[in-house]
GUVO-962870 format. One record per residue (C-alpha): residue in one letter; x, y, z. Coordinates in steps of 0.02 Angstrom, whole numbers, plus 50000, padded with zeros to 5 digits. Layout:
N
AXYZ
...
***
This chain:
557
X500005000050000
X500605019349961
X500115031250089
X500205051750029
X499555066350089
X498175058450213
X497765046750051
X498225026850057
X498085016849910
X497934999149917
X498454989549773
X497644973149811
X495914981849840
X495944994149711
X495485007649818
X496015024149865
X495545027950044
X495395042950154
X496365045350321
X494715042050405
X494555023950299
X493165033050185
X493505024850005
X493435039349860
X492725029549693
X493995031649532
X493735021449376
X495125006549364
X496095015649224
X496325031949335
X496695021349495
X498125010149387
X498775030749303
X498675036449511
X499795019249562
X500925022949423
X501465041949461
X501115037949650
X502295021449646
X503645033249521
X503445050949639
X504885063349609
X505215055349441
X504545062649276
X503375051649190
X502985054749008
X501245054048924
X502015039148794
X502185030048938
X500855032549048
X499835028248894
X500865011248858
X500505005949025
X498835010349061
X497925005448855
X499214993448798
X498814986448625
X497244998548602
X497185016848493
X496815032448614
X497075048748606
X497775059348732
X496265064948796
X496045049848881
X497345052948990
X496945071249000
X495215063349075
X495955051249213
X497235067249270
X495665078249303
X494745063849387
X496285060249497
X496455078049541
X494755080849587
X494965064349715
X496385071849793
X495825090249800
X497265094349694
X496385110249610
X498275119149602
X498965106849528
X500475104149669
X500495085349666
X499895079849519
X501295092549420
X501495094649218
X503265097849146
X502985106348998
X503825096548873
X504095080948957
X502525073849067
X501995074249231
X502575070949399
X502095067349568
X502555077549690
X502215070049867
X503075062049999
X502605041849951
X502675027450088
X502535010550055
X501705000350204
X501704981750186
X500054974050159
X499774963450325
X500304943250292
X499094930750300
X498794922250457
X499874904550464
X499154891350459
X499514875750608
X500694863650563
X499424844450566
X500284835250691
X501244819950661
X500684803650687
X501524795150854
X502454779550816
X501754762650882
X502874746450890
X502784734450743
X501744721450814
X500434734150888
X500404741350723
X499874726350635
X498644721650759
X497824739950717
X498044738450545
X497224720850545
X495674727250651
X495414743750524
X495424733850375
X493484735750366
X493534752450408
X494704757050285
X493864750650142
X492304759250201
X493334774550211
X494074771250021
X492334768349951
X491574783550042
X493094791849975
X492554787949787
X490854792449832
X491304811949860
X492544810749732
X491054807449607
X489694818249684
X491074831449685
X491494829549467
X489564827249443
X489254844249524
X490584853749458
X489984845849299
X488104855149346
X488744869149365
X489814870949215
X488254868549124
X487424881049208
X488804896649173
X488864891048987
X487044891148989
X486804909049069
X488214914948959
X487584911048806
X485574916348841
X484914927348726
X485004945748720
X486794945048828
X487594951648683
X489314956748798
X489734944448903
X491184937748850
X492044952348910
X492644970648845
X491774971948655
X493084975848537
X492504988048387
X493344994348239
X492915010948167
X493345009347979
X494245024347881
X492775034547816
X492245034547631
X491545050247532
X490805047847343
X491645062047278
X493575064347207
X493915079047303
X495355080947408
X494465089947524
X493185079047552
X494425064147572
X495355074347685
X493635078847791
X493465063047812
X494905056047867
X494735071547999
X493125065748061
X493675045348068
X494965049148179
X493975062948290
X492705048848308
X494065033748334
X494735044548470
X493255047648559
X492625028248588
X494235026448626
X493815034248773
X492405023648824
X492805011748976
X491944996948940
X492494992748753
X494034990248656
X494635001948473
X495424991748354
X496625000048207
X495464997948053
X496764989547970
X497254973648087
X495714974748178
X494144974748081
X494164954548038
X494344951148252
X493124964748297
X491554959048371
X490644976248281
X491184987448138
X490955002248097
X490645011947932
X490045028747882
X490095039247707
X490245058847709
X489305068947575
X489545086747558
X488115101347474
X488325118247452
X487125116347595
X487755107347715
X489015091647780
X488135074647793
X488745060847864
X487925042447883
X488505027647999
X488045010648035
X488864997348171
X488674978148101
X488844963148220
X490394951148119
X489724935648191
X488024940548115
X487884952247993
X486744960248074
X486444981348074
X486254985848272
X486395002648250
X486325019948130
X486405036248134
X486565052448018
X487005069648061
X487255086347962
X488265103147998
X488095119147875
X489595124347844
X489015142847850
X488775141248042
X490475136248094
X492245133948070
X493025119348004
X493705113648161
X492035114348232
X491235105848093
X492415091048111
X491995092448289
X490205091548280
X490055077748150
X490885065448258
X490125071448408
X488455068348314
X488565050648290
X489685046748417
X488505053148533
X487255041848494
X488365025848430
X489085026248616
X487175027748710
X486705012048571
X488295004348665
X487855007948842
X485865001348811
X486494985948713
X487764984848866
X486144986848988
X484744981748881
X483154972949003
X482314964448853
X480444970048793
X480114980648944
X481544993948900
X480474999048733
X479055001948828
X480135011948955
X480905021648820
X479185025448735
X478485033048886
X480095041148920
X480005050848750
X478235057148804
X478785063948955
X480235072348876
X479245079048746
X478415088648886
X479965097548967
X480745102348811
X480195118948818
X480395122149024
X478965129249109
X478205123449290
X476645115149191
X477685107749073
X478695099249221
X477065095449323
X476435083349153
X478095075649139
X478155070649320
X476235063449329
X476775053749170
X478285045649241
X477405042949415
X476255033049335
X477175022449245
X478295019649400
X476755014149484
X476284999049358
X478274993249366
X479264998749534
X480884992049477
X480924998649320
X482755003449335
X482405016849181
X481065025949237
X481615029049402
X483215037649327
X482055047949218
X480935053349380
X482405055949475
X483215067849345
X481445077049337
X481315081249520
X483125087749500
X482625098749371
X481225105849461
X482385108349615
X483735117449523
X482145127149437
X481555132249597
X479855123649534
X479605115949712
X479355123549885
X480535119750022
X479715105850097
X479445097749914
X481185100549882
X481675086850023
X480465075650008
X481125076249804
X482875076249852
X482465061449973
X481675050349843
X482815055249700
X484565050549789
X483365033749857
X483125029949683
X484705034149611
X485505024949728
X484425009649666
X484815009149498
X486655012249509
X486794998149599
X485674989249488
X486604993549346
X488145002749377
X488765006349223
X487205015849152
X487505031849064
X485445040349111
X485865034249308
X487785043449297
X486845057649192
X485505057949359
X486715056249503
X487965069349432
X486445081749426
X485895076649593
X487525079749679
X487555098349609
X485815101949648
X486145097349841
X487785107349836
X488875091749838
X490125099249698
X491765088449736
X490865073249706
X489785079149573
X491345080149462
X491775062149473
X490055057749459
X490125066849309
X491875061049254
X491045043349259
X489615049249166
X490805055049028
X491875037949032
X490435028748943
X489905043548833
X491365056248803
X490155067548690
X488905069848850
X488485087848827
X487365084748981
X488835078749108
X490065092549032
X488415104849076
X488575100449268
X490505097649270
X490485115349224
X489145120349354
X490105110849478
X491715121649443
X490795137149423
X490095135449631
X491955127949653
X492635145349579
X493635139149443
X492625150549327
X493965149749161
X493885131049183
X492055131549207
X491965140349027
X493015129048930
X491865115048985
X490385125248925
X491285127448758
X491745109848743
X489815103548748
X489545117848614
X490835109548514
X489965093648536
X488135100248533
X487625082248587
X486145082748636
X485525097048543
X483965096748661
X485145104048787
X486035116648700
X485205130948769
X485915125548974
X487965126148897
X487385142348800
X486845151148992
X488435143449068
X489315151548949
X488515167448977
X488635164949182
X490495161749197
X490805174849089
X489895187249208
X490515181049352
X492265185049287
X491655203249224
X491465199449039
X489755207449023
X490215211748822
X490675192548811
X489205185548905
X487755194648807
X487965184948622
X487875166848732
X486315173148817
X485385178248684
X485965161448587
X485075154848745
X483585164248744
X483435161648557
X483295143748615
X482395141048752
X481355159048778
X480555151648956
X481895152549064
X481935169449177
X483505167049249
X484465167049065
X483565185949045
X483855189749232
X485895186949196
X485655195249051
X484795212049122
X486465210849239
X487545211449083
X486575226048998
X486635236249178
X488685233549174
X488875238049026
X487765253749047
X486295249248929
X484935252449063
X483455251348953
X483755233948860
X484145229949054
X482505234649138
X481645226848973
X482695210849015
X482335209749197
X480485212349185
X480585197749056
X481355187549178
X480165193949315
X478785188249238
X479385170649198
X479865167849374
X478605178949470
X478965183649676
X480805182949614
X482155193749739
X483495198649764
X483595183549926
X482765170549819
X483565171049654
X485565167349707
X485825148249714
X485985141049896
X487845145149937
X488415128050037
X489865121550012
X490225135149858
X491735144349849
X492105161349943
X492745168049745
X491005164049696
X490035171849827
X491145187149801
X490515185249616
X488995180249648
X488465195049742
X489145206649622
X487925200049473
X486465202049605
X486815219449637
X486825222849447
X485195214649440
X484365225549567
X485025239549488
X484115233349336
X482575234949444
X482515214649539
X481485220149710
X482495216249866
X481405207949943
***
């Protein structure tokens, strides 16, 4: 076992413990990136080899590591980066005092004690009157010896049968996939060259995923239990792309997708960015329900999922209030319906971080959401809606440390999770890393996965940039916002604040009573988010936007 900086990590268990024996969850391939700098500290370790170690044999990109470095520095409150150190240039370093305690031995076991000599002729007299006994003894022997091969036998039979049941399409152990290069029906260089962009964006980002194995197209695609192939047009119009995953042992199509960018809207960076995004996006939540799938009662989960989505995509207290009484119901007529519990818990969390609920409805929600999140994560613990779910609930109850590695996990089994990168950045905003807070939001606008939620990264955006006193910066994400999702007061309530700072006191009062009358009885003591566990920076910030907003005409109280 290593023991650093009140941390011990134990090897043989796999976990990383507190100095009060609490155990902090990492996934296995940040743990094994931890025991490597931890077991090398004061020596520089380079990415090449880091990576070598930790994916041997398997294509990933850097970001990978990138990803286990955050996750390890968020377990060991590392925010300053003192012992988790980059050299520029060469890799990173760990940069705490490291001792190795011997993992306890196993208790010894008592010597059997001998047996005490007898003369000869006593010994044949003993031997003579066990005879019977002995051969009872032999054929008892053969007896367990039988009963023992004819059981093991049983049970044999019974693994090969439950491995090989229908519908458990994984369970011979990490799927392997190989993304093959991209093809476009055109001779353009460009297009060939887009393409070969967008492969390796895409290649990159499964490579990511935890659970499943990237194969180079070239040696890989004839040992791969999937493949997968996509064709990229281009119009004067737009980019389109089309993909399709095939089971090799089949033939069969489990999975397609197609996804378009205009060209006019972004640059060509971002294009790339969003066409793999697109379809990766949904190729790796295809993954994760294949990974989880329940049989027929998942489609019926999923339809009345949709349903009750369809009523929250444009926000509004009603809106919520029909989306809850549909999910209810359904939990009702199935109670273990691992799906619909992660939908209903996700729902009450939106309505809490709404402010939709009063404050004894918030605890009862927060009660039964963590009691049902808590459920299906151990029901299924790699499930991508019940990560999704318990990263939101951790930021709505001001729990922002662990939110990030909830998130973090979230984004191990979907890397394109525009929903996870949302709260990862709400997390850091209360945490008051506000510049790291808005390169998350930009990432999921890179992504734009799902593009139900693009209007949440738009306001995060627009909110770190306030709270860092870029009112000129925050105003075109807002309205991007607004121009999305128009029922949200608190996008035109940070707005107003941005108008008053930058001394456009009309378009502010306009703005505020907007936002007024979307969220009526709004104050200046209501509206701030509950400030527990949040940093002292963003109070300080905090209460700098809320004065702009009363100035903007938000009552006091």
């Amino acid at each position: 076992m290593l023991r650093f900086s009140g941390f011990e990590l134990d090897s043989e268990r796999a976990e990383l413990r507190t100095s009060d024996g609490g155990t902090i969850r990492l996934r296995p391939k940040s743990l094994e990136i931890l025991r490597l700098l931890a077991s090398n500290a004061g020596r520089v370790l380079s990415k090449q080899q880091l990576m070598e170690a930790v994916w041997p044999n398997v294509h990933v990109g850097e970001d990978s590591l990138f990803q286990c470095i955050r996750e390890i520095r968020t377990a060991l409150g590392d925010g300053k980066r003192q012992v988790v150190r980059v050299i520029s240039g060469r890799g990173y370093l760990f940069q705490a005092e490291v001792t190795e305690v011997p993992v306890p031995a196993a208790p010894e076991i008592a010597p059997v004690s001998q047996p005490v000599p007898v003369a000869s002729d006593t010994k044949a007299t003993v031997e003579a009157n066990n005879e019977p006994a002995k051969r009872l003894f032999d054929f008892s022997r053969r007896r367990i010896a039988f009963a023992s091969v004819a059981g093991l036998a049983i049970l044999c039979t019974a693994i090969a049968v439950w491995m090989l049941r229908p519908g458990l399409i994984f369970a011979r152990g990490p799927t392997t996939i190989a993304v093959m290069p991209m093809t476009d029906a055109s001779s353009d260089p460009l297009v060939a060259q887009m393409a070969a962009d967008v492969s390796s964006r895409l290649t990159d980002g499964l490579a990511k995923i935890e659970n499943i194995r990237v194969l180079a197209p070239e040696t890989g695609a004839p040992k791969a239990d999937f493949v997968v192939k996509g064709e990229l047009q281009k119009s004067e119009q737009a980019w389109s792309i089309r993909m399709r995953m095939t089971n090799t042992a089949t033939g069969e199509v489990t999975w397609t997708a197609s996804y378009q960018v205009n060209p006019a809207d972004t640059d060509l960076q971002m294009q790339q960015s969003r066409l793999a995004a697109g379809v990766g996006h949904a190729l790796a939540l295809r993954i994760n329900e294949l990974l989880n799938a329940d049989g027929p009662s998942a489609t019926k989960s999923k339809v009345v999922i949709e349903q009750a989505t369809a009523h929250i995509n444009q926000t509004s207290p009603e809106r919520f209030q029909a989306a809850q009484a549909i999910l209810e119901k359904a939990l009702a007529e199935d109670p273990d319906n691992v799906e619909v519990q992660v939908a209903l818990a996700a729902l009450l969390m939106r309505g809490v971080q709404m402010v939709w609920l009063g404050t004894d409805e918030r605890e009862a929600a927060e009660t039964k959401a963590e009691a049902m999140l808590q459920r299906t994560l151990r029901a299924k613990p790699n499930y991508i809606p019940a990560h999704e779910a318990h990263c939101r609930f951790l930021n709505a109850t001001n729990q922002f440390s662990a939110s990030l590695v909830a998130c973090a996990r979230a984004l191990s089994f979907d890397p394109w999770n525009g929903i996870a990168l949302y709260h990862v950045g709400l997390a850091q905003i209360q945490l008051g890393r506000f510049e790291d807070a808005l390169a998350t939001f930009k990432q999921a606008d890179r992504f734009d996965t799902p593009q139900v939620s693009r209007w949440t990264w738009m306001i995060g955006a627009g909110w770190a940039n306030m709270l860092m006193g870029r009112a000129e910066d925050a105003v075109p994400w807002l309205l991007k916002s607004i121009a999305i999702t128009a029922a949200s007061g608190r996008t035109h309530m940070l707005l107003a604040a941005a108008y008053q700072q930058l001394g456009k006191t009309e378009e502010a009062r306009a703005a505020m009573e907007k936002g007024r009358e979307l969220r009526p009885g709004s104050t200046v003591q209501n509206v701030p988010t509950p400030r527990k566990n949040s940093s002292p920076v963003y109070i300080e910030a905090a209460e700098r936007i809320m004065q702009l907003m009363a100035a903007a005409g938000l009552p006091e109280g």
